[in-house]
Backbone as a printed PyTorch tensor [residue, N CA C, xyz], in Angstrom:
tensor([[[ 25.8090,  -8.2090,  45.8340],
         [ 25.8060,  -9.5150,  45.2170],
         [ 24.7090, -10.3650,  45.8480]],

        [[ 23.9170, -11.3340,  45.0740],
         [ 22.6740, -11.6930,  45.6360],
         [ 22.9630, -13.0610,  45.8710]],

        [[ 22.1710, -13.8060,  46.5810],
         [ 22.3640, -15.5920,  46.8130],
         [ 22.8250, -16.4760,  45.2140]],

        [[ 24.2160, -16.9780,  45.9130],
         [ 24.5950, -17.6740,  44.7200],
         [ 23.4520, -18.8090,  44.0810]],

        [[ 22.7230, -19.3340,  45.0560],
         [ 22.1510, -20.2990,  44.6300],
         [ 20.7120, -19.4320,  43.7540]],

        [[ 20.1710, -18.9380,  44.0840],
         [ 19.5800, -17.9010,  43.0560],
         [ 19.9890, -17.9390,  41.4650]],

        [[ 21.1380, -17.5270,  41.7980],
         [ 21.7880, -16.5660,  40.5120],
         [ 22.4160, -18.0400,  40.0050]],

        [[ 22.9890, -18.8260,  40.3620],
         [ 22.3880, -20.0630,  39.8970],
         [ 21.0670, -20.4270,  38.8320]],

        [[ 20.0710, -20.4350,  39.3350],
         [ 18.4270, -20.9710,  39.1660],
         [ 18.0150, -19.7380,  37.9390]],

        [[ 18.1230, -18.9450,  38.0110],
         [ 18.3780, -17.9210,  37.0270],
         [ 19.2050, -18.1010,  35.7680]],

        [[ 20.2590, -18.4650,  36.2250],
         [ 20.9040, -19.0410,  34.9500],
         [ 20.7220, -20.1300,  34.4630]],

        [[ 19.9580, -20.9640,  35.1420],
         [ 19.6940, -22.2520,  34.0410],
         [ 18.0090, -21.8280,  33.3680]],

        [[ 17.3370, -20.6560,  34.2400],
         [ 16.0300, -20.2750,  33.6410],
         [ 16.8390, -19.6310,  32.2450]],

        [[ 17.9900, -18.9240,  32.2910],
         [ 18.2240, -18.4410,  30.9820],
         [ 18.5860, -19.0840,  30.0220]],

        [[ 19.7650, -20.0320,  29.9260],
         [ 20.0470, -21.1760,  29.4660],
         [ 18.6970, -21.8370,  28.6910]],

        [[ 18.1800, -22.5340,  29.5430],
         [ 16.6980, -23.3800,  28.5240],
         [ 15.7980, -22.2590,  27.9970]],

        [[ 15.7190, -20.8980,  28.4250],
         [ 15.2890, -20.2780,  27.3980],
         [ 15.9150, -19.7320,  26.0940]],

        [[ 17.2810, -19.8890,  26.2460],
         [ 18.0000, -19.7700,  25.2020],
         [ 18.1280, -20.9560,  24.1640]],

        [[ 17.9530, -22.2150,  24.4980],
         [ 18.1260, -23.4440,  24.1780],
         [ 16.8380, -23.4200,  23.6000]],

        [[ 15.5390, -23.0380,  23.8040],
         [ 14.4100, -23.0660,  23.3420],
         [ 14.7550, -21.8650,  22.1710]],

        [[ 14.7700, -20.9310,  21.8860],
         [ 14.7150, -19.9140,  20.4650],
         [ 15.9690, -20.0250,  19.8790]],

        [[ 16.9680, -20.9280,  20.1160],
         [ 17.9040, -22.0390,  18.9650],
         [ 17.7890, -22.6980,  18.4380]],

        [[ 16.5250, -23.3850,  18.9490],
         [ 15.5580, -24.6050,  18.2300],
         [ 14.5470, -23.7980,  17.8520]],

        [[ 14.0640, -22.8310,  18.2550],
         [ 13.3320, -22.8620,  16.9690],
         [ 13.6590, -21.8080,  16.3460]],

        [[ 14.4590, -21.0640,  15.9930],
         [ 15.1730, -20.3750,  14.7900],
         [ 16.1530, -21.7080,  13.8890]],

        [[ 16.5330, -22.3950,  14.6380],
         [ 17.0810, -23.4140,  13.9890],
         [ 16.2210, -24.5830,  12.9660]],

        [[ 15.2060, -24.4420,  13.1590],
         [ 13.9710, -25.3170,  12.5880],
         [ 14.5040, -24.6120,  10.8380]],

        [[ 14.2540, -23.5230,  10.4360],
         [ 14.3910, -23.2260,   8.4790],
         [ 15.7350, -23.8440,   7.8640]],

        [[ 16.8560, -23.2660,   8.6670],
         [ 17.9920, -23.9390,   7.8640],
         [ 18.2710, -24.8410,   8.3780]],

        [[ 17.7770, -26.0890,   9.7790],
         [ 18.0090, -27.4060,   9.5240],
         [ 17.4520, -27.9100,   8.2200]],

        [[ 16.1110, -27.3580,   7.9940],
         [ 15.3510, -28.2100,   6.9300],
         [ 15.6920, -28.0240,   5.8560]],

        [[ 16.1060, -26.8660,   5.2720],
         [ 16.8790, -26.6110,   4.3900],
         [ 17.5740, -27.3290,   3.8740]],

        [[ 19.1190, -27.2940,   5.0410],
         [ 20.2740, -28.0920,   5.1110],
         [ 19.7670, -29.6470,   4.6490]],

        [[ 18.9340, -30.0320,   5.0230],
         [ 18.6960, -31.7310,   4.9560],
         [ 17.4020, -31.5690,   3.4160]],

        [[ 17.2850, -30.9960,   3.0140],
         [ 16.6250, -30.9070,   1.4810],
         [ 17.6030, -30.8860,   0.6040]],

        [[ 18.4030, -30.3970,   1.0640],
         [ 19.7190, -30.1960,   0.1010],
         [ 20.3800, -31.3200,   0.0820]],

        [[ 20.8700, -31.6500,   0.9000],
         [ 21.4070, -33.3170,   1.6450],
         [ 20.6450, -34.2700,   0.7730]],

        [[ 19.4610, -34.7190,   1.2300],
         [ 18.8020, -35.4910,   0.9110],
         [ 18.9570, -35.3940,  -0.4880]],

        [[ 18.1080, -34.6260,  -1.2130],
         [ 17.9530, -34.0010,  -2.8210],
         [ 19.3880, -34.7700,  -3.1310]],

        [[ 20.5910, -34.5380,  -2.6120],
         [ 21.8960, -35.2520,  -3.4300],
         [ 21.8200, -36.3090,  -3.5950]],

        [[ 21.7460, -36.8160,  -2.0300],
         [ 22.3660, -38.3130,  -2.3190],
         [ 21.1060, -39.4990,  -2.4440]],

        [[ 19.6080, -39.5130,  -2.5270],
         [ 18.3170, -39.9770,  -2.3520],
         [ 18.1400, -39.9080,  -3.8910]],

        [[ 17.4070, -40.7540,  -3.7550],
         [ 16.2270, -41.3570,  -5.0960],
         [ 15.3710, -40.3830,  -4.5350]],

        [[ 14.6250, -40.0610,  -5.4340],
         [ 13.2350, -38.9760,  -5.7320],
         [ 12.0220, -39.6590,  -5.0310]],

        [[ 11.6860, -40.7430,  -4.9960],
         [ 10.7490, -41.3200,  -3.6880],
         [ 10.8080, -41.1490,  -2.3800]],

        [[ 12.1760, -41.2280,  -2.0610],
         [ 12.3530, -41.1380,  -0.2990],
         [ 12.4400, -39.6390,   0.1260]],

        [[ 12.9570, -38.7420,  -0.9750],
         [ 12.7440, -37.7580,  -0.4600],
         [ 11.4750, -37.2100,   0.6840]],

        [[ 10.3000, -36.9790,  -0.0280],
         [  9.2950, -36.1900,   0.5520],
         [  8.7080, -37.3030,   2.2880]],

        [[  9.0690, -38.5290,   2.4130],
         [  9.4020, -39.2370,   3.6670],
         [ 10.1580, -38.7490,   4.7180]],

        [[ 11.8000, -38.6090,   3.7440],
         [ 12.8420, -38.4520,   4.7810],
         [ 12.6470, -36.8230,   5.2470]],

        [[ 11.7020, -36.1880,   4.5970],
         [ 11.8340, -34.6880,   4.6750],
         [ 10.7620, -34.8130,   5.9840]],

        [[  9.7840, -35.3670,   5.8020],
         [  8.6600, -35.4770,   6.5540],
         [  9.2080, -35.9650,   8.1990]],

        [[ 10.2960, -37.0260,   8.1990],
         [ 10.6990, -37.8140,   8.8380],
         [ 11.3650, -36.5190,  10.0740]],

        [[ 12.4150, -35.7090,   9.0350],
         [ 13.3380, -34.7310,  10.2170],
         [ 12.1060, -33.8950,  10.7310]],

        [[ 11.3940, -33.6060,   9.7690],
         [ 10.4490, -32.1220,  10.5240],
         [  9.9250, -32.3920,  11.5110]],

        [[  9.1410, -33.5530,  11.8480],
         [  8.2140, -33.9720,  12.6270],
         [  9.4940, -33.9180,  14.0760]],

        [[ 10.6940, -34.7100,  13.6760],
         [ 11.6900, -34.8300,  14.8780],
         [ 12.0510, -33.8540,  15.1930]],

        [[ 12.4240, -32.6080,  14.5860],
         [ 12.4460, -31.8660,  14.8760],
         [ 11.4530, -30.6530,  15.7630]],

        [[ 10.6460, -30.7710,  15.1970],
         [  9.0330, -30.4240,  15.9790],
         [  8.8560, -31.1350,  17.2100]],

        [[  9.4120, -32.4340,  17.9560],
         [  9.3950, -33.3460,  18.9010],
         [ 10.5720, -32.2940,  19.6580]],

        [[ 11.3680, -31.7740,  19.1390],
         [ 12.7870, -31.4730,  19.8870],
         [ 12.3540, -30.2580,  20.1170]],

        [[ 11.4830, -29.2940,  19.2400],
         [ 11.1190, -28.0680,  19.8130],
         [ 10.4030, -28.3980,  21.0350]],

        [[  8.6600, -29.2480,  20.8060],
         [  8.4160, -29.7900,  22.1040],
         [  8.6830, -29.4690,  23.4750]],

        [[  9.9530, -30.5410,  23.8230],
         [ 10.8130, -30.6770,  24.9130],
         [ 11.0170, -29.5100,  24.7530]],

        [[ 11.9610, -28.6850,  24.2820],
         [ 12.2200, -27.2930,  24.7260],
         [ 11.5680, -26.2920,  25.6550]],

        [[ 10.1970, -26.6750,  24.5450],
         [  9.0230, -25.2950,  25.1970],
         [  9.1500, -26.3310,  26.6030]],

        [[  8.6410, -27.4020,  26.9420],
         [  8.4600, -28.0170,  27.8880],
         [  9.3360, -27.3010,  29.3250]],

        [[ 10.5320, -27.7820,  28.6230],
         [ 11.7400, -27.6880,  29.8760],
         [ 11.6510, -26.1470,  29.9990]],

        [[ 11.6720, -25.3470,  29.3110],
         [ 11.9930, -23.8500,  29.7490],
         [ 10.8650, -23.4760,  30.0550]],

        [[  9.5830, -24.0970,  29.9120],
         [  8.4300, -23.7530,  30.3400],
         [  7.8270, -24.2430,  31.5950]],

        [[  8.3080, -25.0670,  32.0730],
         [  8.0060, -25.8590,  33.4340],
         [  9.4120, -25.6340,  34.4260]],

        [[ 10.0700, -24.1790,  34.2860],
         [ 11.2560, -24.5470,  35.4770],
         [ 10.5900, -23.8790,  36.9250]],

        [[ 11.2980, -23.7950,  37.6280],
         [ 10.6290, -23.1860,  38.6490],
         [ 12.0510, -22.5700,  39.4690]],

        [[ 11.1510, -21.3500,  39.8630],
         [ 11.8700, -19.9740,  40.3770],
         [ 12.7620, -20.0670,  41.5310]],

        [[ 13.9740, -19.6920,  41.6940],
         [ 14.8940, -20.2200,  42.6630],
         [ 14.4400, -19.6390,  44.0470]],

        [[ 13.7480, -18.3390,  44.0730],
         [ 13.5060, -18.0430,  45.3860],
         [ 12.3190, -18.7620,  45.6290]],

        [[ 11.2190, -18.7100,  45.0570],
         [  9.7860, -18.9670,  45.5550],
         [  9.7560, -20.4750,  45.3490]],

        [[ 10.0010, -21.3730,  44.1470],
         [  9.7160, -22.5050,  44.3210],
         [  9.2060, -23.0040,  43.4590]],

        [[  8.3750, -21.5080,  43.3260],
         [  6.8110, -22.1480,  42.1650],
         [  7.4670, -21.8710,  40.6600]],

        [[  6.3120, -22.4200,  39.6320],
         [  6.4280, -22.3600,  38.9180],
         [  7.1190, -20.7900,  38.1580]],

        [[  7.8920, -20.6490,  37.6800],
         [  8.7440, -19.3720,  36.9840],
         [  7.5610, -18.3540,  35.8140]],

        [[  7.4770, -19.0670,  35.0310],
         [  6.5780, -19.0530,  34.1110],
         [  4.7690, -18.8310,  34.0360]],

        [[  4.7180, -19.4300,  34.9990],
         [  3.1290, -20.3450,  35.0630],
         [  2.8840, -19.1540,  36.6220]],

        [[  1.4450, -18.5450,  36.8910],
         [  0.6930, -18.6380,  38.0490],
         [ -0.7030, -19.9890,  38.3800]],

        [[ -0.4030, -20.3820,  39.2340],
         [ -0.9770, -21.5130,  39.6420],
         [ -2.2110, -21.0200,  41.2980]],

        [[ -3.0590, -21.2640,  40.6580],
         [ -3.7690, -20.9660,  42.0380],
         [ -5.2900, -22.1920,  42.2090]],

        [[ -5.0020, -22.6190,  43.5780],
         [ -5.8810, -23.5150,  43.4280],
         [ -5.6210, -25.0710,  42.6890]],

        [[ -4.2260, -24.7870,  42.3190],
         [ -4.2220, -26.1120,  41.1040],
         [ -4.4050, -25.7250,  39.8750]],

        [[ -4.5210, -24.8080,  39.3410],
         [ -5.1450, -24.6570,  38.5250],
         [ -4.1450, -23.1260,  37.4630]],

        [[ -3.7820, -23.5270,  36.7850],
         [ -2.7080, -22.4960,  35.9630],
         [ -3.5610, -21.1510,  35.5110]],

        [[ -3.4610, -20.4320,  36.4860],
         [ -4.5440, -19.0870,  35.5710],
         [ -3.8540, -18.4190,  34.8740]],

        [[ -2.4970, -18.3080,  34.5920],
         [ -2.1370, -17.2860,  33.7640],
         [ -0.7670, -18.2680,  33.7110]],

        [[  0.2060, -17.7700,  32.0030],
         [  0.4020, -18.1550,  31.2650],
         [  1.5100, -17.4330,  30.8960]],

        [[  3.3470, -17.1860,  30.4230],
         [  3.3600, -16.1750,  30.2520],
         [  5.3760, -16.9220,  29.7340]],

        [[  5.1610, -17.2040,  28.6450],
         [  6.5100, -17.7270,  28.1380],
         [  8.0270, -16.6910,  28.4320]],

        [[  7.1380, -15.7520,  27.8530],
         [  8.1300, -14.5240,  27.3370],
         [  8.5630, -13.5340,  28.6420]],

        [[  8.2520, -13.9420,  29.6370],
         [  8.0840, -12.8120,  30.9050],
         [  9.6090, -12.7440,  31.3690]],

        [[  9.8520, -11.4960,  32.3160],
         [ 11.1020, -11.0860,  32.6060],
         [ 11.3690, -11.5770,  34.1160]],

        [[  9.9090, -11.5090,  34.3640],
         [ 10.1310, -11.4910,  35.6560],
         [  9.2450, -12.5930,  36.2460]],

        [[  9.6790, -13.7180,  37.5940],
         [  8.6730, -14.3710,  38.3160],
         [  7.4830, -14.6100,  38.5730]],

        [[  6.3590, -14.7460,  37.8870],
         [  5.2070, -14.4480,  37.8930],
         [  4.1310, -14.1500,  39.5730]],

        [[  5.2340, -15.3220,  40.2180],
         [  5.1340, -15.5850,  41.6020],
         [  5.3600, -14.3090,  42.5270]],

        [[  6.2630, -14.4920,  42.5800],
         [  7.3520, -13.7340,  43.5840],
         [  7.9980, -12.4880,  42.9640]],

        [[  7.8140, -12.4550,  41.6560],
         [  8.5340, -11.0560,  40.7530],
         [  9.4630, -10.5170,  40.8360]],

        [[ 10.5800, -12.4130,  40.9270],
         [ 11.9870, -12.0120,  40.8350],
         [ 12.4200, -11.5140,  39.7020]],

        [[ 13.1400, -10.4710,  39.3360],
         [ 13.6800, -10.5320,  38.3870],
         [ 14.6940, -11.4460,  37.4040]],

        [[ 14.6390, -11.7750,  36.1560],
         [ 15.4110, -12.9630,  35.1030],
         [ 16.5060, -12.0770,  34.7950]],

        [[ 17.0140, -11.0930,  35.2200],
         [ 18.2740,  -9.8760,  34.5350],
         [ 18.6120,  -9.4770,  36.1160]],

        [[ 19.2470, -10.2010,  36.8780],
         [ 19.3730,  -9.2650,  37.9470],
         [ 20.6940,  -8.2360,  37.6190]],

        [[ 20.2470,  -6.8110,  38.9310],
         [ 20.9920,  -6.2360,  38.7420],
         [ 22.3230,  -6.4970,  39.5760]],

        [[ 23.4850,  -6.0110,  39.1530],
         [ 24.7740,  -6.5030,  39.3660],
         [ 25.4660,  -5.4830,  40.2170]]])
């Protein structure tokens, strides 16, 4: 069994990455859902506004997502989870990774 506080930091790296591809798989049938909505109960003018209105907010809420699950940082090392940083300077890049870019903790530990 590994440091609780770890396995901790790990789970909230999984969490906001999960919270990030809910939002955006969730992006078609919110918009959907609210075309349909709208289309009922709206006059034919406000539509293509109020449609304009959720997407964009919605696109703001993906945003934050990428943000937060993209800026956490790794429970053992410190540094950035996601991101290699050298110099200041972000040389490499890597949303989708399994593992620490840093330190090459693993995001699945074994049990």
């Amino acid at each position: 069994m590994g440091d609780p506080t770890v396995e901790q930091g790990l789970a909230a790296i999984r969490r906001r990455r999960a919270q990030m591809w809910a939002v955006f798989l969730g992006y078609l049938p919110v918009i959907g859902l609210t075309a349909i909505v709208i289309r009922r109960f709206s006059v034919e003018q406000d539509t293509e506004q109020a449609m304009l209105f959720v997407a964009l907010l919605w696109m703001a809420l993906f945003a934050i997502t990428i943000i937060r699950a993209g800026w956490v940082r790794c429970p053992r090392c410190g540094k950035l989870f996601h991101q290699r940083v050298l110099w200041g300077v972000v040389t490499w890049s890597n949303p989708f990774t399994r593992r620490c870019l840093n330190c090459q903790l693993p995001l699945q530990r074994a049990v």
